[in-house]
C-alpha positions in Angstrom: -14.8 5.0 -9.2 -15.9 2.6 -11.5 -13.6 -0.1 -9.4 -16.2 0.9 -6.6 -19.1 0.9 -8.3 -18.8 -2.9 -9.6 -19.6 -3.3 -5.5 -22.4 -1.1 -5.6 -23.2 1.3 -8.2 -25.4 3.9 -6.1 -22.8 4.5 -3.5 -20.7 6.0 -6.5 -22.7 9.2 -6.5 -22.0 9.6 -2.5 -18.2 9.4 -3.2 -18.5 11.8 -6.6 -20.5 14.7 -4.4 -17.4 14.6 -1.9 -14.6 14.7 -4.2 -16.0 17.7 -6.4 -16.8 19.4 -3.2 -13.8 19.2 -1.6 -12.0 19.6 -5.0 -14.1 23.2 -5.7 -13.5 24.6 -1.7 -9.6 23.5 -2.5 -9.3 25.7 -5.2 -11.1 28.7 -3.5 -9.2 28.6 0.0 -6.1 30.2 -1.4 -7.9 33.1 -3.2 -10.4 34.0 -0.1 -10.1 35.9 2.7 -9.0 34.6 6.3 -12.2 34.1 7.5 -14.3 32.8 4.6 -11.4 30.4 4.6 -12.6 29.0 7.1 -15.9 28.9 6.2 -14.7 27.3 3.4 -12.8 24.3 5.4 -15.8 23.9 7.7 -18.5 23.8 4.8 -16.3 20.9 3.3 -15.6 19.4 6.9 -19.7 19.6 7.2 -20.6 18.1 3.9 -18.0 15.3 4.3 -18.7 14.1 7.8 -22.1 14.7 7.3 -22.3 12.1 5.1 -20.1 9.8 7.2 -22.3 10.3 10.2 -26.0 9.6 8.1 -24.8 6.5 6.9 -22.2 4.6 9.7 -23.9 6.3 13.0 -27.4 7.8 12.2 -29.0 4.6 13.6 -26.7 4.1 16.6 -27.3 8.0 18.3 -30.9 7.5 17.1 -31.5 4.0 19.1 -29.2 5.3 21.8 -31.3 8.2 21.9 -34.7 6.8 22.0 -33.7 4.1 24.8 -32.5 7.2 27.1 -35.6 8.9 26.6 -37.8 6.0 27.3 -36.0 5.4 30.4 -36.9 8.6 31.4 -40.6 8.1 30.6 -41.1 8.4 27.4 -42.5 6.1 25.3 -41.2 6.7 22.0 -40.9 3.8 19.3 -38.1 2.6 17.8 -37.2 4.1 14.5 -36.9 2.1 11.0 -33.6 2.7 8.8 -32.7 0.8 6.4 -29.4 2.3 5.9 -26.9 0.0 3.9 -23.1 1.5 4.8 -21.3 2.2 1.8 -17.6 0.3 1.6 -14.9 1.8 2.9 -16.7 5.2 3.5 -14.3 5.8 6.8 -11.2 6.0 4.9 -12.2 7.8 1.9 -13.6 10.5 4.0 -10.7 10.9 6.3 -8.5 11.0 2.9 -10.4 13.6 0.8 -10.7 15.5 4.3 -7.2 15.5 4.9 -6.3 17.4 1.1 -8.7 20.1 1.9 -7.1 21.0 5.6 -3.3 20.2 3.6 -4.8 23.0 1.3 -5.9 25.2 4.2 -3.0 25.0 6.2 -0.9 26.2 3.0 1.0 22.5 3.7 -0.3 21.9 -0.1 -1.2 23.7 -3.3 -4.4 23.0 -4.6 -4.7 20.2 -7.6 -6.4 22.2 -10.8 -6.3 18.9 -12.9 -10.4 17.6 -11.6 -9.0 13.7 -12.9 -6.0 13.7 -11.1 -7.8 14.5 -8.2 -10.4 12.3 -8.4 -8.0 9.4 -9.3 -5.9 10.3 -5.7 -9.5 10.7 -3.6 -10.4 7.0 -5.5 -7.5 5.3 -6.2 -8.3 1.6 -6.0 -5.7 -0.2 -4.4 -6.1 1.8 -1.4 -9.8 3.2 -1.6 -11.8 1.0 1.4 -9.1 0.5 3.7 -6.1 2.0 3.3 -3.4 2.9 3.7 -5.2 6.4 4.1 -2.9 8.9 1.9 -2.1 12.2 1.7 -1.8 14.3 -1.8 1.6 14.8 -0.9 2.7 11.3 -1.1 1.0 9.9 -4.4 -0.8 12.8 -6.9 2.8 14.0 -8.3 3.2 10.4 -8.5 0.0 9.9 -10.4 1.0 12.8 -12.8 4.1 11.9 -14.0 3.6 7.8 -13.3 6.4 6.3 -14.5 6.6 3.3 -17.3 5.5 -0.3 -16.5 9.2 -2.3 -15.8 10.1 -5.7 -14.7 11.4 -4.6 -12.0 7.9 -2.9 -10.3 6.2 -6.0 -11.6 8.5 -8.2 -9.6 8.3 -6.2 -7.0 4.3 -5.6 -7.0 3.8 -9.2 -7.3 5.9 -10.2 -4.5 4.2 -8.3 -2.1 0.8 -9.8 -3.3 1.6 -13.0 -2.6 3.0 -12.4 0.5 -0.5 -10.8 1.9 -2.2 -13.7 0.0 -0.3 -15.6 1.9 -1.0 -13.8 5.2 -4.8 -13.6 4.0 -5.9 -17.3 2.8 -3.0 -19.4 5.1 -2.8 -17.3 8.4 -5.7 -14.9 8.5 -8.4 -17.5 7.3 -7.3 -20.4 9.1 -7.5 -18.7 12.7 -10.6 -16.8 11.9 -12.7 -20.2 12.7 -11.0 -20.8 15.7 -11.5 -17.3 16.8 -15.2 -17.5 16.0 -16.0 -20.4 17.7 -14.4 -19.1 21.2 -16.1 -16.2 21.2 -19.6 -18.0 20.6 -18.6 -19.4 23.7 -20.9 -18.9 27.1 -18.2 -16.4 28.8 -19.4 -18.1 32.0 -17.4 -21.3 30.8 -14.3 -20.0 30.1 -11.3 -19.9 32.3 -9.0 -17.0 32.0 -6.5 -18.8 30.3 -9.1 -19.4 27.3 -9.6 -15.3 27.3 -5.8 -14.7 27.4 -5.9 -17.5 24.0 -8.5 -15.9 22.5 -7.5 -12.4 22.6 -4.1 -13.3 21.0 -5.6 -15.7 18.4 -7.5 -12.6 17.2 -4.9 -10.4 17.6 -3.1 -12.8 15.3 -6.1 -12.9 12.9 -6.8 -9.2 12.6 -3.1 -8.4 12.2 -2.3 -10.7 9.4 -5.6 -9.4 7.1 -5.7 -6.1 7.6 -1.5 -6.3 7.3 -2.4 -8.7 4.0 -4.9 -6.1 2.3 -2.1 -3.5 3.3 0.3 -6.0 1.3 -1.9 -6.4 -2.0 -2.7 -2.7 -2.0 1.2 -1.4 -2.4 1.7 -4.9 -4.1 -1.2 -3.2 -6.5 0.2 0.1 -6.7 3.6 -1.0 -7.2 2.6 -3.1 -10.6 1.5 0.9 -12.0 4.7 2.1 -10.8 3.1 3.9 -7.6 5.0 4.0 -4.3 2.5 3.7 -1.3 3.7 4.5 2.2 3.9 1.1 5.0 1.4 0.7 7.2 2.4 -1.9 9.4 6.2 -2.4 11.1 6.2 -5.4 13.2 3.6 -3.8 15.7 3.5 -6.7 17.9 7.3 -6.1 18.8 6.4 -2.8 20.2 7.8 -1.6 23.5 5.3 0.3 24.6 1.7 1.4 23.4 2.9 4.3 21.8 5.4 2.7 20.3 2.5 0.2 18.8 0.3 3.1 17.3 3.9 3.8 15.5 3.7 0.7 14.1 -0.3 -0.7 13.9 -2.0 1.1 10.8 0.5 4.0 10.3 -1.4 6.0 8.4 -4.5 6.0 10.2 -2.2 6.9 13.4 -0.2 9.9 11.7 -3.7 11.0 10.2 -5.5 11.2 14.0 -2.6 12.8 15.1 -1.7 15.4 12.8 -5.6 16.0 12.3 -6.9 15.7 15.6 -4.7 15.2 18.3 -2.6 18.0 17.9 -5.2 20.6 16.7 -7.3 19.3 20.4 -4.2 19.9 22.6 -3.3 23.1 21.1 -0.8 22.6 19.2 0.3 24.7 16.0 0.7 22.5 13.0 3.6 23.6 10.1 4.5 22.1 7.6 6.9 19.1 8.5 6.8 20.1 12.4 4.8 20.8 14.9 5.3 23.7 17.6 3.8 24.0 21.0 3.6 20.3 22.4 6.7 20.8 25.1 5.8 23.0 27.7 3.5 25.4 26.4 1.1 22.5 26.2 -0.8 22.5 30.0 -0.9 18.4 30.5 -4.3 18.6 31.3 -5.0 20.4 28.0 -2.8 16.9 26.7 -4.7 14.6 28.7 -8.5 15.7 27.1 -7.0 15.8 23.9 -5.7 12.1 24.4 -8.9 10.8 25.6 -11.2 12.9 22.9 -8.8 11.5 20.5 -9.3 7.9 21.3 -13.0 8.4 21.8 -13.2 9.1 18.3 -10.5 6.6 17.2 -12.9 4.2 18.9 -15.8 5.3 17.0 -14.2 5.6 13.7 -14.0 1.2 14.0 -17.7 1.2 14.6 -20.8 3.0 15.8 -20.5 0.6 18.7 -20.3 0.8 22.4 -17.5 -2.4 22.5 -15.5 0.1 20.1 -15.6 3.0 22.1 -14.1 1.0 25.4 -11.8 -0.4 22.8 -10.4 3.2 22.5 -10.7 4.5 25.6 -8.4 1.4 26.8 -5.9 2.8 24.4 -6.1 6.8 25.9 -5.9 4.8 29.4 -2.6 2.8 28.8 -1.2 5.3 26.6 -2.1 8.0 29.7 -0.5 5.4 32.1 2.7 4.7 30.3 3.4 8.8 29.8 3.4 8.5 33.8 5.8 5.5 34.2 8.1 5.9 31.3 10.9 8.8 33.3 11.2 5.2 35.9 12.1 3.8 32.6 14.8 5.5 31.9 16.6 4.1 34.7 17.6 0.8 33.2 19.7 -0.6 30.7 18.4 0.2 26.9 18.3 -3.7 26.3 16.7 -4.8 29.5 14.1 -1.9 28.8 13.1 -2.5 25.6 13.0 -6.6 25.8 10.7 -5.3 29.3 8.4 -3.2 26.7 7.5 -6.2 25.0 7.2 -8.5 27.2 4.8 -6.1 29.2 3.4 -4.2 25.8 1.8 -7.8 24.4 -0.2 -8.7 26.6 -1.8 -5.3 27.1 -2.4 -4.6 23.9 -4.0 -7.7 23.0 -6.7 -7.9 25.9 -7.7 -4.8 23.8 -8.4 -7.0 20.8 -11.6 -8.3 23.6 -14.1 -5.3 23.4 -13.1 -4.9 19.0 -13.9 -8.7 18.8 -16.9 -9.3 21.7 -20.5 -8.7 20.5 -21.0 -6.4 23.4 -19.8 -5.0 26.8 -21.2 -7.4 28.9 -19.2 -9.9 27.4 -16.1 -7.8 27.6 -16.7 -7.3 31.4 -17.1 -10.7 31.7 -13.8 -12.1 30.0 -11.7 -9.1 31.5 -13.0 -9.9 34.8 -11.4 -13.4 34.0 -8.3 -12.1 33.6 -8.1 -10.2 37.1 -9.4 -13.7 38.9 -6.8 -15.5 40.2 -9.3 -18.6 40.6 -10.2 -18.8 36.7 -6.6 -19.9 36.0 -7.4 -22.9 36.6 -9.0 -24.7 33.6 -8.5 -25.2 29.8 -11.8 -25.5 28.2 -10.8 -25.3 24.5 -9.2 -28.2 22.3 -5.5 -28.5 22.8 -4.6 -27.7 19.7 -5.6 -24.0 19.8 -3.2 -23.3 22.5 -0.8 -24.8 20.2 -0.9 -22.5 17.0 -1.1 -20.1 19.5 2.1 -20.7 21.0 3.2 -21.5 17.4 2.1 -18.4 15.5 3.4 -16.0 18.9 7.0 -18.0 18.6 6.5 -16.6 14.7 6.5 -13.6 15.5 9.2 -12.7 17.6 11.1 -14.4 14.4 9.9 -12.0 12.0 12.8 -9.8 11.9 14.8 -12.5 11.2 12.4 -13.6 8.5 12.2 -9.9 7.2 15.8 -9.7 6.7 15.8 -12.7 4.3 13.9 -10.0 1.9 16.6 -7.4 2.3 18.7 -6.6 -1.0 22.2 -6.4 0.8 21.6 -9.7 1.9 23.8 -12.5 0.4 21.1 -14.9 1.4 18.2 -13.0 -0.3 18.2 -14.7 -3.6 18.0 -18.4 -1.8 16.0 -16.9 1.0 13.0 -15.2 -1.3 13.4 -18.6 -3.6 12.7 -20.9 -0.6 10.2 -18.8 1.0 7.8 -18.4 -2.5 8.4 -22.0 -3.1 6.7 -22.2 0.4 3.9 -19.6 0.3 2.9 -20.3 -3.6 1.7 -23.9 -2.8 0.1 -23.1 0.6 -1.8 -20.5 -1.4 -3.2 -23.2 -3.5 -3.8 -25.5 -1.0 -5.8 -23.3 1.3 -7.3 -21.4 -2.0 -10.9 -21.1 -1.2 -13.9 -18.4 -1.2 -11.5 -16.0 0.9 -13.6 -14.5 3.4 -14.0 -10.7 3.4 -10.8 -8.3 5.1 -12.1 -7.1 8.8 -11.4 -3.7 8.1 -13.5 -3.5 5.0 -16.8 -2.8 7.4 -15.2 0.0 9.0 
């Protein structure tokens, strides 16, 4: 906590009332009966989201709510609220949330030690964005931490500067190029300009939420502390459920084992799930999908953009549950080198409604995209199109990159050698006020 408070010292109280109360309803679940354990989860669920809601989308529903009602015939002023929201406030909630359901669900036995739970709700590497944790993964961990060694140091230090690397070389050099094509009138650009754009952040938002990812187990690692991966190579994905496998892992386990399952029905066990085949009615499936993503969408932002952004998810995802037996059909190869090819593309002209400053622009550069006429103009500097091409080429090498990192490798010593001789130097040569990580407003 004191880690967050050096950002702003009277958000610390916010984060202390939510980890002593879901640290007190915790220890009083097992000893109550059925039903006032309920009461229990839903008084913590309350107080937790609660909070959540005040700060990140009080204003939104409110100024939603007031424009409805004057264009009905009201005449109702707009309200004032000054509400500042406090960093990170979207994971730490979903984090502390999850130990208290864990505890309900008897996946978990409540933590007695107050310290060692407040040090897994506010553990810094992690604490405002990511990867979200469970107690299971990290507080026997945090108990019985093991001693400082050379070996976690290397280790810890090598995955720093790799997302330093990904943060001030990649992330920070696109980030301009990104900006200025979305200041752009959308009325001057061709579709080929949208299709750049929308990979160019795609690329952006990849490499720094994937380089905070990096620092934080880089971080975690140096104390001995294993955190779980949150990013495998999403952009190789082979289908769009196949990329929320790979993009932000732990976000995408925790809205599945939290919400999407408990909305379509499903019985959740420790380590399994039961009910999804068969006994599952697929429309029962398809509300829970498209709830889910709803609030996925809203989670990023108390934004209209960010709620198309999810719904466009529940929509592909929806589409490629229909296709996918046709699938089947082919050779495993051809199919999965298919899934990429066709995955890309539609993932990133999601990246649109996350990155545009509102839906009209996002109408307007999707309906690019479906005009065969706007295909017939560059309007951006050649260069862009360029590191583009360069950066996309990159990344259907990573694999091959990845492996040079691999300790059964006989190239690994060589490989890692040449590669840090690379990265350290661009680090210092691009070294400069390093911009905040995207995901830090959410």
């Amino acid at each position: 906590m004191a880690f967050y408070g050096f950002w702003r010292i009277e958000f610390v109280p916010v984060m202390l009332l939510s980890t002593i109360v879901d640290y007190f309803v915790s220890l009083q679940i097992p000893k109550a009966k059925q039903k006032n354990k309920k009461k229990l989860l839903y008084a913590s669920l309350f107080i937790n989201f609660g909070l959540l809601f005040y700060f990140k989308y009080l204003i939104f529903f409110s100024e939603n709510a007031i424009g409805l009602a004057n264009l009905l015939g009201a005449d109702l002023r707009p309200l004032t609220l000054n509400i500042i929201l406090p960093l990170g406030i979207s994971f730490y909630t979903f984090q502390t949330v999850s130990y208290t359901i864990d505890v309900y669900r008897e996946h978990i036995k409540p933590e007695k030690d107050f310290i060692l739970y407040a040090c897994y709700v506010t553990f810094f590497p992690q604490l405002v964005a990511g990867p979200i944790l469970r107690a299971a993964e990290v507080t026997d961990q945090l108990a019985h931490r093991p001693p400082f060694t050379l070996d976690n140091i290397a280790l810890g230090l090598r995955r720093i500067i790799q997302g330093l690397f990904l943060k001030v070389v990649l992330a920070d050099n696109i980030a301009p190029l990104v900006d200025a094509g979305f200041a752009m009138p959308v009325a001057t650009m061709s579709a080929l300009d949208v299709w750049t754009l929308a990979f160019l952040f795609g690329f952006q938002i990849y490499f720094d939420f994937s380089a905070y990812s990096h620092i934080a187990i880089g971080s975690a690692k140096l104390m001995g502390i294993n955190f779980p991966e949150n990013f495998d190579f999403p952009y190789l994905a082979t289908s769009p459920r196949d990329f929320w496998r790979r993009w932000h892992i732990s976000l995408s386990s925790w809205i599945r084992d939290y919400l999407y399952l408990p909305l379509a029905g499903v019985k959740v066990r420790e380590h399994s799930v039961h009910g999804l085949s068969g006994a599952v009615q697929d429309n029962q499936k398809t509300k829970a999908l498209f709830m889910t993503w709803a609030i996925m969408g809203l989670w990023h932002g108390a934004n209209w953009t960010f709620l198309l952004w999810g719904i466009y998810h529940a929509l592909v995802v929806y589409i490629y549950r229909l296709v996918k037996p046709s699938s089947h059909k082919l050779n495993t190869y051809i199919s999965n080198v298919g899934g990429v090819i066709i995955t890309l593309p539609v993932i990133m002209l999601a990246w649109v409604p996350f990155r545009a400053e509102s839906l009209t622009a996002t109408v307007g550069m999707w309906s690019k995209v479906v005009n065969p006429l706007a295909y017939t103009s560059l309007n951006m500097r050649e260069n862009v199109y360029l590191v583009t091409a360069i950066i996309l080429v990159g990344l259907f090498a990573a694999k091959w990159i990845q492996s040079l990192f691999k300790p059964s490798n006989t190239l690994t010593f060589f490989g890692e050698t040449v590669a840090y001789a690379v990265m350290i130097p661009l680090i210092i040569v691009f070294l400069r006020p390093i911009a905040q990580f995207i995901y830090f407003q959410f």
